[in-house]
TIVEXRO-711388 format. One record per residue (C-alpha): x, y, z. Coordinates in steps of 0.02 Angstrom, whole numbers, padded with zeros to 5 digits, always signed. Layout:
REM residues N
XYZ ...
//
This chain:
REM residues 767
+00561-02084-00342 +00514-01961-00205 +00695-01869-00127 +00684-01849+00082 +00814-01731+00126 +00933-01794+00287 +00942-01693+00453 +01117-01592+00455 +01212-01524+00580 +01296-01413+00438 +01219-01259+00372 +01126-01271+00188 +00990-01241+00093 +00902-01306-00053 +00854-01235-00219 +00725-01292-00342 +00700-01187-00506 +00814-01052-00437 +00706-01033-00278 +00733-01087-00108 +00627-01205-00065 +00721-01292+00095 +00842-01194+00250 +00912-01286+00405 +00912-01220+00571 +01112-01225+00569 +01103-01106+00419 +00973-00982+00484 +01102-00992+00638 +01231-00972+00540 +01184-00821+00408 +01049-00703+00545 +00916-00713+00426 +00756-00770+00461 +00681-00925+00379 +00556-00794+00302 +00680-00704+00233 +00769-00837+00132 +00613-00939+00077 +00557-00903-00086 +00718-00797-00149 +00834-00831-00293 +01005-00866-00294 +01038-00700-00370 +00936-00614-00223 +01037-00731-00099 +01206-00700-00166 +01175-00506-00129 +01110-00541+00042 +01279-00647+00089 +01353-00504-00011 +01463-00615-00117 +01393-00566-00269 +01520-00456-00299 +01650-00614-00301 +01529-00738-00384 +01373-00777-00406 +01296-00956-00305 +01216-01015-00469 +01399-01015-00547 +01446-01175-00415 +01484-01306-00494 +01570-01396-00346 +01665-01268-00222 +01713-01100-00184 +01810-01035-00057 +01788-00849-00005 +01705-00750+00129 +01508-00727+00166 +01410-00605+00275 +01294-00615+00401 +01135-00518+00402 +01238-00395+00542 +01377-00392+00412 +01508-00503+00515 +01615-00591+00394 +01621-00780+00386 +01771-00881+00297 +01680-01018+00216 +01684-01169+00070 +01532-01175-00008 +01487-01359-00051 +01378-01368-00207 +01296-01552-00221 +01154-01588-00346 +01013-01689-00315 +00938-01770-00479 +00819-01848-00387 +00704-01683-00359 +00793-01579-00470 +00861-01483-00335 +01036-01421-00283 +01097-01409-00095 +01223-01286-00044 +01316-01316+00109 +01415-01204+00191 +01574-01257+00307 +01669-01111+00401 +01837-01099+00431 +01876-01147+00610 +01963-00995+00723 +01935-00886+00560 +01798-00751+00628 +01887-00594+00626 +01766-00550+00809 +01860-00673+00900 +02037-00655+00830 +02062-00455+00819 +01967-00391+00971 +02058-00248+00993 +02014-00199+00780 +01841-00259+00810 +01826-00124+00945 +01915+00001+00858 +01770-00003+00736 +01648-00005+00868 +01700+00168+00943 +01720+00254+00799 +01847+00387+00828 +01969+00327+00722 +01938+00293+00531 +01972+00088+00525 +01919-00038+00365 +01996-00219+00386 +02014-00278+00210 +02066-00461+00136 +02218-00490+00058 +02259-00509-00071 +02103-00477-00159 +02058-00338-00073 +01871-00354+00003 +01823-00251+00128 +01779-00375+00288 +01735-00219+00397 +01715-00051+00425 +01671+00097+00538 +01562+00250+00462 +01710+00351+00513 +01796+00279+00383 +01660+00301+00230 +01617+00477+00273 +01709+00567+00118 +01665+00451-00004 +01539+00452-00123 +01376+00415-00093 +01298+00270-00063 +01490+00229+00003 +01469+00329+00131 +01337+00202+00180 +01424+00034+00281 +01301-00073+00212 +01334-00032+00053 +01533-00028+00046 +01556-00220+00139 +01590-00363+00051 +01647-00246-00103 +01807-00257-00191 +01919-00087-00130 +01899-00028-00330 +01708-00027-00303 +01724+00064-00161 +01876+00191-00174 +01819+00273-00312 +01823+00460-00407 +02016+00475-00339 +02120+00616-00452 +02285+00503-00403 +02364+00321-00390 +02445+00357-00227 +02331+00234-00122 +02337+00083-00282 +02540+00128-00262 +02527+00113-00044 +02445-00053-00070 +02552-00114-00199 +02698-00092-00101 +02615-00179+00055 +02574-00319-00049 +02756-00351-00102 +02857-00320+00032 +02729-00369+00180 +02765-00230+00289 +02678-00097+00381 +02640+00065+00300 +02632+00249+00378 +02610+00424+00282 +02582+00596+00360 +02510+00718+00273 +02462+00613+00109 +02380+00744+00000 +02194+00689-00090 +02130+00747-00220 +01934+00733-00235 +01837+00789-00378 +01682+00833-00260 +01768+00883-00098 +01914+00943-00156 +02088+00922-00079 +02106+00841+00084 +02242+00779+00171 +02273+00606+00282 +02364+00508+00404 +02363+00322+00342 +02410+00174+00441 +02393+00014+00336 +02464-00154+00454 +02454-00332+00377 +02398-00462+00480 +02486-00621+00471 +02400-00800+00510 +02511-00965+00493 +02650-00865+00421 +02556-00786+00278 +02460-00609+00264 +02273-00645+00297 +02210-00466+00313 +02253-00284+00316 +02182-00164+00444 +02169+00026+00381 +02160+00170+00490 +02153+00337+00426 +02122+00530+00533 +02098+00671+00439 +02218+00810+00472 +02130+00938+00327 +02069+01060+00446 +02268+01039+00526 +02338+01061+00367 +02237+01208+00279 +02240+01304+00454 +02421+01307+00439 +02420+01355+00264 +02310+01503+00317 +02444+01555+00440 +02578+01529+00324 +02499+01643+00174 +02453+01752+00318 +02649+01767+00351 +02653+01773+00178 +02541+01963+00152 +02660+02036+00263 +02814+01958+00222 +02816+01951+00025 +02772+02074-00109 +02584+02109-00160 +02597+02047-00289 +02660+01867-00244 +02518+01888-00106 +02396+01905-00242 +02449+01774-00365 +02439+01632-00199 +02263+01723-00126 +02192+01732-00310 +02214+01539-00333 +02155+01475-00175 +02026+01335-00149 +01926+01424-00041 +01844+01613-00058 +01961+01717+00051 +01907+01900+00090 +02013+02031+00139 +01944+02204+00192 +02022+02331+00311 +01969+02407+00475 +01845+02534+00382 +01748+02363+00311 +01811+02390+00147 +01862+02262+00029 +02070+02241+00005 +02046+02063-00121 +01941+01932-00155 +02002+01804-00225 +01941+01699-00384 +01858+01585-00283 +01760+01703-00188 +01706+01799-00360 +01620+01650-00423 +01571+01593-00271 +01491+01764-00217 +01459+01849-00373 +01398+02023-00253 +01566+02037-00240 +01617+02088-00419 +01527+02269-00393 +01539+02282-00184 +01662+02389-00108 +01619+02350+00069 +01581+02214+00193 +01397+02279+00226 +01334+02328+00050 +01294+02149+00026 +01170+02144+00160 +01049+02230+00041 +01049+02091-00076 +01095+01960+00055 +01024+01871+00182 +01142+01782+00313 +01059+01659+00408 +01105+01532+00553 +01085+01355+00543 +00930+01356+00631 +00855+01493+00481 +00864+01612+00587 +00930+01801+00517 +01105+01829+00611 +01110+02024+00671 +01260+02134+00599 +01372+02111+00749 +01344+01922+00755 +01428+01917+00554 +01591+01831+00569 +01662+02016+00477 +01615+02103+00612 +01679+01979+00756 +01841+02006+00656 +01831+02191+00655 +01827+02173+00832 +01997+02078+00845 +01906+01912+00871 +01968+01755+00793 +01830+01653+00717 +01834+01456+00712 +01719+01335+00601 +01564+01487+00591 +01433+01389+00508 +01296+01504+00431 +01195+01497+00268 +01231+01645+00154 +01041+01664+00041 +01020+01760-00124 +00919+01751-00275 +01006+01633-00355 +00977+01513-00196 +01060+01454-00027 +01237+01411+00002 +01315+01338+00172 +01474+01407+00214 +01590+01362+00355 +01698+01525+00397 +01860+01556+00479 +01943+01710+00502 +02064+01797+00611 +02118+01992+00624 +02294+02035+00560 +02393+02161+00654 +02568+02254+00621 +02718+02257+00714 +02661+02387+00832 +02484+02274+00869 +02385+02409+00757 +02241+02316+00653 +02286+02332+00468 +02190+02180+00396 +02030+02056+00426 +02044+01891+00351 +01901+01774+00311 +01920+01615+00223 +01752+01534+00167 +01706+01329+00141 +01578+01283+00056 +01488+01132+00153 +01345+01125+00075 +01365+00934-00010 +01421+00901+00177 +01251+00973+00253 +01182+00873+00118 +01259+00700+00185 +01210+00728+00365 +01037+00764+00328 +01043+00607+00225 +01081+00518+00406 +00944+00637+00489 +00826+00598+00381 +00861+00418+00399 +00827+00420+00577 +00660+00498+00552 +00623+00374+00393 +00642+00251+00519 +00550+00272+00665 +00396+00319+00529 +00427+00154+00447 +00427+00048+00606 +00257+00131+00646 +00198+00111+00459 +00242-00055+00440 +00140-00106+00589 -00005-00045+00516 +00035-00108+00322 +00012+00052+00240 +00071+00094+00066 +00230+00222+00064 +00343+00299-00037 +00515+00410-00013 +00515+00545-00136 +00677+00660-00160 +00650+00841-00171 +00628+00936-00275 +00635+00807-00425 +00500+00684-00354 +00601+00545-00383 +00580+00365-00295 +00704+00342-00152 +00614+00216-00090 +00462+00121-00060 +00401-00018+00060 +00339-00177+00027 +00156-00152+00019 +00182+00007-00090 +00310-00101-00206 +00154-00231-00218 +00023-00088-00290 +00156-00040-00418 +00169-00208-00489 -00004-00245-00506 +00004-00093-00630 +00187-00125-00703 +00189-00330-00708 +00369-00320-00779 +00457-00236-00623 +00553-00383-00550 +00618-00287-00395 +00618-00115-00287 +00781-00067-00346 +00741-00088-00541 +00604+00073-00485 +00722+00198-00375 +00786+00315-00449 +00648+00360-00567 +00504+00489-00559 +00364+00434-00442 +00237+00493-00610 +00332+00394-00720 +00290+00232-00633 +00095+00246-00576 +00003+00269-00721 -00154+00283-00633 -00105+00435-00502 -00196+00612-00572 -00023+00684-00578 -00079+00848-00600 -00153+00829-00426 -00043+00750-00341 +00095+00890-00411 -00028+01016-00330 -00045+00926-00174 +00144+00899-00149 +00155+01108-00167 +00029+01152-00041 +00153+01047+00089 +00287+01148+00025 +00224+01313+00026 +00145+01280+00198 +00277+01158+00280 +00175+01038+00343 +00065+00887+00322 -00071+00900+00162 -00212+00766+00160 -00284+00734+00005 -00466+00664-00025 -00469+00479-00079 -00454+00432-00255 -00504+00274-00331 -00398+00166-00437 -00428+00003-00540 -00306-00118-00462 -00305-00302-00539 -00497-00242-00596 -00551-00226-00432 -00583-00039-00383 -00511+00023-00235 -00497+00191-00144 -00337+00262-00070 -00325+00412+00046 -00149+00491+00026 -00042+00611+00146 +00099+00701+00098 +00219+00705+00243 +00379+00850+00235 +00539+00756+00301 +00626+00911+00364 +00828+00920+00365 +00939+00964+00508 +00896+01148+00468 +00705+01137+00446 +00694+01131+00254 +00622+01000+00176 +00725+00874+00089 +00611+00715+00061 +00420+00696+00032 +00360+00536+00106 +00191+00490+00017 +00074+00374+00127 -00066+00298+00070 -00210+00225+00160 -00337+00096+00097 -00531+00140+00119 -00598+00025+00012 -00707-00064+00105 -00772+00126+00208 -00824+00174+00044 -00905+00021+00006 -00997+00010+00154 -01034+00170+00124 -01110+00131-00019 -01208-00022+00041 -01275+00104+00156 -01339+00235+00012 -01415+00068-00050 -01498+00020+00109 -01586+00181+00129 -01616+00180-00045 -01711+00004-00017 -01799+00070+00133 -01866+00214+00039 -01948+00088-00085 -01999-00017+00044 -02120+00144+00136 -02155+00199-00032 -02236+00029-00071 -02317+00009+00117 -02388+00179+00100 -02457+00146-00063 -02518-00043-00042 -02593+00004+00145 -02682+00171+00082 -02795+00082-00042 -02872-00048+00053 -02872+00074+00220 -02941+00182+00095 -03104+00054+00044 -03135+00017+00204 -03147+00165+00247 -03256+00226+00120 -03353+00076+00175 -03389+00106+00350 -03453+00287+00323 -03575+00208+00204 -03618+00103+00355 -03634+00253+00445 -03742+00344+00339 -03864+00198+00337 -03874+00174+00533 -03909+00371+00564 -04051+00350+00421 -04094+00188+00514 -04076+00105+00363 -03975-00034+00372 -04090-00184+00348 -04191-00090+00191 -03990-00098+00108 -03945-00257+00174 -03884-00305-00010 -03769-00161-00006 -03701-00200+00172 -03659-00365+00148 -03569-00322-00021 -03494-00186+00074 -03419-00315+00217 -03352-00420+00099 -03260-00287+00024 -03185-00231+00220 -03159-00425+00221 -03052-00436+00058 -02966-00279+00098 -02903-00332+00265 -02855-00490+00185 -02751-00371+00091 -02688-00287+00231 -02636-00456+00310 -02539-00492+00140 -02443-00355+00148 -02400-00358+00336 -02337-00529+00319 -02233-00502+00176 -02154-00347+00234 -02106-00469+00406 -02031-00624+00284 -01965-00479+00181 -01876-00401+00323 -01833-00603+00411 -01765-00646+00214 -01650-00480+00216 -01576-00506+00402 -01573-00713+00368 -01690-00758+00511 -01821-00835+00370 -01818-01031+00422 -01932-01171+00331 -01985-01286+00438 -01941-01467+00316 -02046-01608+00347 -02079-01762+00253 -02255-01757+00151 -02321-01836-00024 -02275-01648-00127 -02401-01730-00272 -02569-01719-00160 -02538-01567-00081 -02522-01488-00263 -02637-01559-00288 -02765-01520-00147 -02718-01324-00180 -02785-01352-00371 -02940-01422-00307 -02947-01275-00170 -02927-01134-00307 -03035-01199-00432 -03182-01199-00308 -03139-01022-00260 -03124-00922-00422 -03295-00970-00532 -03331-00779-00578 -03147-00792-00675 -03201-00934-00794 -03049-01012-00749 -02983-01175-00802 -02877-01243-00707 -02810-01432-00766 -02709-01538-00645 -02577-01662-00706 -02450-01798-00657 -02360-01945-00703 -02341-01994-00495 -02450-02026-00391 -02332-02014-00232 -02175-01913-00213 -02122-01878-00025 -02005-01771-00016 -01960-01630+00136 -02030-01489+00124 -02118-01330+00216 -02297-01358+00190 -02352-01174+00207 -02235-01094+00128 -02230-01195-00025 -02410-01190-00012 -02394-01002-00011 -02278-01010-00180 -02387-01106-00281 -02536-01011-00236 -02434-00848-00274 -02412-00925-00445 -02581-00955-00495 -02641-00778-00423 -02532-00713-00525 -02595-00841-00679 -02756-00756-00646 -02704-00581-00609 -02624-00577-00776 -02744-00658-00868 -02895-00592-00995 -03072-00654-00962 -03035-00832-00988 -02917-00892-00893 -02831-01060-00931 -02708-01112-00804 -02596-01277-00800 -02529-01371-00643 -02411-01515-00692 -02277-01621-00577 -02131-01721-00668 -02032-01858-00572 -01863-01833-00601 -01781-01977-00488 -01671-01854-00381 -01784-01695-00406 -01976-01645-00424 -02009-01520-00561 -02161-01405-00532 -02239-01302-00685 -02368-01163-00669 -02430-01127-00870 -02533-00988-00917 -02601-00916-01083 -02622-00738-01027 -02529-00571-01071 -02342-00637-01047 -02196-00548-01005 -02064-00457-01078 -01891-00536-01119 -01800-00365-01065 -01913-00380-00914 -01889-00554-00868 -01723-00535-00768 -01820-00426-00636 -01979-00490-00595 -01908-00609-00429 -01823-00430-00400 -01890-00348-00251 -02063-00215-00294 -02061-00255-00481 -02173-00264-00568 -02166-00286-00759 -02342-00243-00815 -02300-00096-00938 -02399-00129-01080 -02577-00168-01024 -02674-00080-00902 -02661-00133-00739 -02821-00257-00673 -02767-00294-00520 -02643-00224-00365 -02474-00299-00288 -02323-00249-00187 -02204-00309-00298 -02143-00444-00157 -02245-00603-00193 -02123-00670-00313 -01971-00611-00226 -02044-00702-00078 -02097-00864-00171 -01903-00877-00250 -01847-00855-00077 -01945-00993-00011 -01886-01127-00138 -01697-01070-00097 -01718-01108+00050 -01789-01286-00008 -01612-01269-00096 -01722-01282-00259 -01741-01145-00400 -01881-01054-00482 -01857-00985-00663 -02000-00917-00809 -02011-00940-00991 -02130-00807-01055 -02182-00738-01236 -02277-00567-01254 -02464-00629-01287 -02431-00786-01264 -02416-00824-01082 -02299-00862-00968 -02216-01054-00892 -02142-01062-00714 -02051-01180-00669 -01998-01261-00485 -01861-01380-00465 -01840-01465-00285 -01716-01612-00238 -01779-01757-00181 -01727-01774+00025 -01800-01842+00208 -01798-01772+00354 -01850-01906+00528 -02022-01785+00527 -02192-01827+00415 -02319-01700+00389 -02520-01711+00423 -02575-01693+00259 -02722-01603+00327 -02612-01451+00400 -02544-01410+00230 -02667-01260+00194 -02841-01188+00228 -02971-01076+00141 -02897-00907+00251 -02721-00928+00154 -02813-00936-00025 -02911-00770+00048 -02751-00705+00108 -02647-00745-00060 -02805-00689-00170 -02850-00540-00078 -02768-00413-00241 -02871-00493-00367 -03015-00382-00417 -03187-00444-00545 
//
């Protein structure tokens, strides 16, 4: 019994075999995604695209759930999720019924525009199970990544997201919220982060209440770090001069942070611990300008930063220094530092001191290149994808896959059939995945960009794809970071498949052409060649005035210039069809005529024509009368092709058979010799254009090699076929086979051939 599904004004879907097969208007409405989007996926692909695959998974309804879902632009939507199935088609429907007055938009304005400006760091979360509704990128910025990525942190328990964390104070916040239902503030709350070290916060967490019960919890969090260290500077600063040296020296030596102190000569007081390992120089430097021999200091833009520009000597000048970003390069690499420092004076305002406390930003550098390099990922992509080119992110310097679009994630699996998805492949090494890439090239290519900073073409390279063979041209594009170096490699590849083939079609063609002068040249020299060896005869006898005494000679001679530009004819004509056949202009012209008596006819023509030969040709039938449509001349020209070839091929006796079989629906034509016979190995090229297959005899008699080319042509175009039996010294059997139709035209019988077309077609055979 055949299922019809009923219009709904509530948002669904359907799913047969875990695919979507079926999506409303109400749900595309509902969800942002387009109807192409959602077509075709699985439930697992469609419970990470409403993002409540962290929750549960839509193939685990049984009957309802009750949670929140997310629209394509991450909005949160309180929903039950109806699961109905339909035995009928063997199909499931999942309906989805939202919460009136429950979109968090339309409720908390004033939070929704908090996370809109982004100045504050604000998350609203669900209570009590904790899943982030929404976010600002303020808020993710010092997590880990991909958390510092919104897309990737909403609709995720807080555990998944809040991760890496030294302490329980935040679990301990929460847990308090949770059972006393108040409002939570903390100044100062000290962090402790295995990657960005210690950091310290101002956390707001408020509940929101709806009918008399928490709903949600709105987070807002500044970060006070840069507050909080600065004053710790001043305070150990206080410290030096307030406290013994060697108190000074126990707090300096375990700072965070590399801290240099030198005095107003440039030479080094202390670095700390921190600074030793982070600037190994230092172990065996006494003063502030000894490392510029093994050290380069750079600005952010590369740039070298002169002597008097170095945060030391801004210092040495009595200038405090603020949040000096610079890169500090040596031979063990680059590292970014963010420097503060401030001069320390005594009592009387004399400098005694030079403080400069170093941060090492690099993994924050890192993170907004991540974002600049996003940006110029996607205005390439929107152009890219345009133009459905193949291309892949790779990191650097490890080559492995960030990413990859669609078409490029379509040329992988037709050479790994077992990747199910794009994410099962990032992550891994580019090399590792396309088996068919000359990775030694490829490595090569990928230096030359990097050595050179800028785009590197490489020459296309053909792959077997599916076992078709196709041809890619790849460029190697640099992504470049916020500072000019390169931190991606974005591989494009182009398709020039069908260039190369036509390409190659055109080798071909000229490779044809050159056959086709090479044959004209030869097959018009010979004949030009007799004729014109006849005509001086001629005039040799007319300045001897002796034409009538060698009359005998003269007329053997014209008939010679007679056969020959017979020849000439015959070769002219076929190099026209020839050139009509290859551009499809060649037309036969069908009309309806008894096909027995014009075979007929022809046998009766040739017979008469060829007595020096000894021929015998036999005629036979069992019909009288078969009208069929056909193209009177040029089947006449086939079938007298045939039997000049009969003869041509022939010894002295020549015995030739014609016979036509009635076959209700189709005519079948043989042309039977007993003469020299062909080759099996040659037997697949002889309706091949300019072969000719006579290898093993001496040749009797000249050709172009188109005749039987032309003659298969012809019955094609009768949508008949032409095939040969042949055995070496035996002779040969062609064979025609032409359907039986009627065209509203008969033919004059009469019109079907005359004696200049057996001249024409006969004009190569020599006594």
């Amino acid at each position: 019994m055949k299922y019809t599904l009923k219009t709904s004004k509530k948002p669904f879907f359907c799913i047969k075999d875990n695919v979507i097969n079926t999506v409303n208007k109400d749900f595309i409405d509902f969800s942002g995604y387009l109807e192409k989007e959602l077509i075709g996926r699985s439930l697992n692909e469609i419970s990470r695209l409403l993002r409540i695959d962290t929750v549960v998974n839509l193939k685990d309804i049984e009957d309802k759930f009750q949670g929140y879902v997310f629209t394509k632009d991450y909005n949160a939507r309180e929903v039950t999720i109806v699961c109905k199935h339909l035995e009928a088609n063997n199909e499931r429907r999942y309906y989805f019924r939202e919460k009136p007055n429950s979109r968090i938009e339309d409720k908390m304005m004033f939070v929704a525009q908090i996370c809109k400006n982004d100045k504050v760091g604000t998350a609203i979360w669900s209570f009590p199970d904790f899943i982030m509704l929404n976010c600002n990128n303020k808020f993710l910025k010092d997590f880990y990544y991909p958390c510092t990525r919104r897309e990737k942190c909403i609709g995720k328990y807080k555990k998944e997201i809040v991760t890496g964390c030294e302490d329980n104070n935040i679990d301990e916040i929460w847990s308090i919220i949770k059972n006393t239902g108040e409002s939570y503030h903390a100044n100062e709350l000290k962090h402790e982060d295995k990657v960005n070290g210690t950091s310290y916060w101002n956390l707001s967490l408020v509940p929101i209440y709806v009918d008399g019960n928490i709903k949600y919890i709105v987070e807002n969090k500044w970060d006070v770090t840069e507050k909080i260290l600065g004053r710790e500077l001043r305070d150990k600063q206080s410290k030096i001069i307030e406290h013994q040296k060697k108190q000074l020296e126990v707090i300096i030596e375990n700072m965070s942070d590399p801290l240099l102190i030198f005095d107003k000569n440039g030479k080094y007081i202390n670095v700390n611990k921190a600074g030793r390992e982070k600037f190994s120089l230092c172990k065996n430097l006494k003063r502030l300008w000894d490392s510029l021999k093994e050290v380069e200091y750079l600005n952010m833009d590369g740039q070298l930063i002169q002597k008097k520009d170095l945060p030391a000597a801004m210092v040495l000048r009595g200038e405090k220094v603020s949040g000096y970003r610079m890169i500090i390069k040596d031979r063990n690499g680059a590292v970014y530092c963010e420097t503060n420092g401030t001069p320390v004076y005594d009592s009387e305002g004399n400098f005694i001191a030079g403080i400069l406390c170093s941060r090492d930003i690099t993994e924050k550098i890192k993170n907004d290149n991540h974002i600049f390099i996003d940006k110029q990922y996607d205005i390439l992509n929107r152009m890219i994808e345009e133009l459905d080119l193949t291309v892949l992110r790779l990191s650097y310097p490890d080559l492995k896959l960030i990413d990859i679009n669609k078409t490029a994630y379509n040329f992988i699996k037709s050479e790994n059939p077992d990747i199910d998805s794009i994410d099962d492949i990032k992550g891994i090494n580019y090399k590792d995945i396309v088996d068919s890439f000359d990775k030694v090239y490829v490595l090569e290519q990928i230096k030359a960009v990097i050595d050179r900073n800028e785009t590197s073409y490489s020459k296309y390279r053909k792959f077997i794809i599916s076992g078709e063979e196709k041809f890619i041209n790849t460029i190697y594009q640099p992504m470049f970071g916020i500072h000019n170096e390169i931190l991606e490699i974005v591989a494009i590849g182009i398709d020039v498949t069908e260039q190369i083939k036509a390409n190659r079609e055109m080798k071909k063609s000229l490779k044809v052409q050159e056959e086709i002068f090479g044959n004209i040249s030869h097959e018009m020299r010979t004949p030009l060649n007799v004729i014109f060896s006849a005509v001086q005869l001629f005039e040799l006898y007319s300045k001897n005035e002796a034409l009538y005494k060698n009359k005998n000679n003269v007329n053997r001679n014209i008939y010679t210039i007679k056969k020959n530009c017979y020849r000439l004819s015959r070769t002219i004509n076929n190099m026209l069809d020839l050139s009509k056949i290859k551009l499809g202009y060649f037309e036969v012209n069908l009309f309806n005529g008894n096909i027995v008596t014009m075979i007929k006819d022809i046998v009766k023509g040739v017979s008469e024509y060829f007595t020096d030969k000894e021929a015998s040709i036999v005629f036979n039938t069992n019909i009288d009368e078969k009208i069929i449509a056909y193209d009177a001349n040029n089947f006449c020209r086939v079938i007298l092709n045939l039997i000049s070839n009969a003869i041509k091929f022939s010894e002295d006796s020549v015995d030739i058979s014609i016979k036509v079989r009635d076959k209700n629906d189709f005519v079948e034509i043989y042309v039977e010799d007993k003469g020299i016979g062909i080759e099996k190995s040659h037997l697949q090229d002889i309706f091949e254009k300019f072969k000719q297959v006579d290898k093993s005899f001496t040749r009797t008699s000249e050709g172009s090699g188109l005749g039987l080319y032309i003659a298969k042509s012809i019955v094609e175009l009768h949508n008949g076929n032409i095939s040969v039996k042949s055995e070496l010294g035996e002779g040969s059997i062609f064979k025609i086979v032409l359907p039986v139709r009627l065209t509203e035209i008969n033919i004059n019988r009469n019109d079907c051939f005359d004696r200049e077309m057996i001249n024409m077609e006969f004009s190569d055979i020599y006594s």
